[in-house]
C-alpha positions as CSV (number, residue, x, y, z in Angstrom):
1,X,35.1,-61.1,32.5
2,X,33.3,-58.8,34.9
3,X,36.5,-57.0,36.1
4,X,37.3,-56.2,32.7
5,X,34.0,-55.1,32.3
6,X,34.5,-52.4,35.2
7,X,38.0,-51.2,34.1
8,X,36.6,-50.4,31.0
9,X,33.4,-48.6,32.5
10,X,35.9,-46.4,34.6
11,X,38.4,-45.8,31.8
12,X,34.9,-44.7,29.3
13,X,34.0,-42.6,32.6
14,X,36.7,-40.6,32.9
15,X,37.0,-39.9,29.3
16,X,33.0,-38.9,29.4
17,X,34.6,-36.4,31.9
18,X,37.2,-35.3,29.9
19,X,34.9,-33.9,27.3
20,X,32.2,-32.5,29.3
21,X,35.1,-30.3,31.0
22,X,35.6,-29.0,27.3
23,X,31.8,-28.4,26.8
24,X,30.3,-25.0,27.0
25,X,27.6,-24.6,29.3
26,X,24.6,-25.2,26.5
27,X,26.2,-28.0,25.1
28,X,26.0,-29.5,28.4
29,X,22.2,-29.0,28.8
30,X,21.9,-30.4,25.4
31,X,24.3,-33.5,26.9
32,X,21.9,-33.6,29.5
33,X,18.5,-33.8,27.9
34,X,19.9,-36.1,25.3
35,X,20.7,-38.2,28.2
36,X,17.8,-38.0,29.7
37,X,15.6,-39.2,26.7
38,X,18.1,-42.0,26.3
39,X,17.3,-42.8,29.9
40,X,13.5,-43.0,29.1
41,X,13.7,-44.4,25.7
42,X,16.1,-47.5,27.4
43,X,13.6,-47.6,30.5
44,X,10.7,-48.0,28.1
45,X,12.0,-50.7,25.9
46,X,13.1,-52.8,29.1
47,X,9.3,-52.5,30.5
48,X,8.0,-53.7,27.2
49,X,10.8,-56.4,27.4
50,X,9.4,-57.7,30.8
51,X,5.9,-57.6,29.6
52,X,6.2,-59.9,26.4
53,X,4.8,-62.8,27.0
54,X,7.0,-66.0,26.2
55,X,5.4,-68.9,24.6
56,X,5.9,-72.0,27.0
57,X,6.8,-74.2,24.4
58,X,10.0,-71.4,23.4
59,X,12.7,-72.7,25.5
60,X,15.2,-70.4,26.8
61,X,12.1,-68.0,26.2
62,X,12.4,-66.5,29.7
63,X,16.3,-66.4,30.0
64,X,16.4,-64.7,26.9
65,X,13.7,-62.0,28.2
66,X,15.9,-61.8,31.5
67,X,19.1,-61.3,29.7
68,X,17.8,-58.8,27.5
69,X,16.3,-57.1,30.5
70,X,18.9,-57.0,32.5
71,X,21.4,-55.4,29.6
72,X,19.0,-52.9,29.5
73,X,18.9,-52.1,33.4
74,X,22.8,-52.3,33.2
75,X,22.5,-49.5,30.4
76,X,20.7,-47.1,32.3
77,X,22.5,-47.4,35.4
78,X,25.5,-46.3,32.8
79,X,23.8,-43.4,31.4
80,X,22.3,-42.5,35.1
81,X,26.6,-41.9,35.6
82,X,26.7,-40.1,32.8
83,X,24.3,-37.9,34.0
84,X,25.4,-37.2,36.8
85,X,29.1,-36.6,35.9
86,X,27.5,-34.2,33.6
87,X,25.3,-32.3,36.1
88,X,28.4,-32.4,38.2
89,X,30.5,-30.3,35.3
90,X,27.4,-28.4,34.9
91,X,27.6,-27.3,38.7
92,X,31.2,-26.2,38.3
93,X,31.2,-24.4,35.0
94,X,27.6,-22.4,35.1
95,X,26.9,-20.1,37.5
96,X,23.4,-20.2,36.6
97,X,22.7,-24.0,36.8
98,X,22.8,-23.7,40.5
């Protein structure tokens, strides 16, 4: 399961890639902050996840809050890549983003 997990992540990367090659430079700051506030937005809800308090008498109340958790840690380390391949394009096409 998790290697077709990855080959999917790499495929969706380089297609991320793709289209930020076709994006003009203000588009890719746009990209960017839009990234960034998903970043935030995702961090925020996973903090709020691992501060609910679970009922003891909820079982599976913990797992749950783990699981949930750690999609959401998994979903910023994705957009953290897509931020970067984005600053990366951003490098190459704009002279004045350096």
């Amino acid at each position: 399961m998790l290697l077709v997990a990855a080959g999917c992540s790499s495929t969706a990367g380089s297609a991320n890639q793709a289209k930020y090659d076709k994006m003009s430079c203000s588009e890719l700051n746009v990209a960017l902050g839009d990234t960034a506030t998903e970043i935030s937005r995702t961090a925020i809800g996973r903090g709020k996840v691992a501060k609910t308090s679970v009922p003891s008498w909820l079982l599976g109340g913990e797992r749950v809050k783990t699981v949930v958790a750690d999609r959401e840690t998994a979903r910023i380390e994705r957009l953290q890549q897509q931020q970067q391949a984005i600053i990366a394009t951003r490098k190459r096409q704009c002279p004045s983003a350096q």
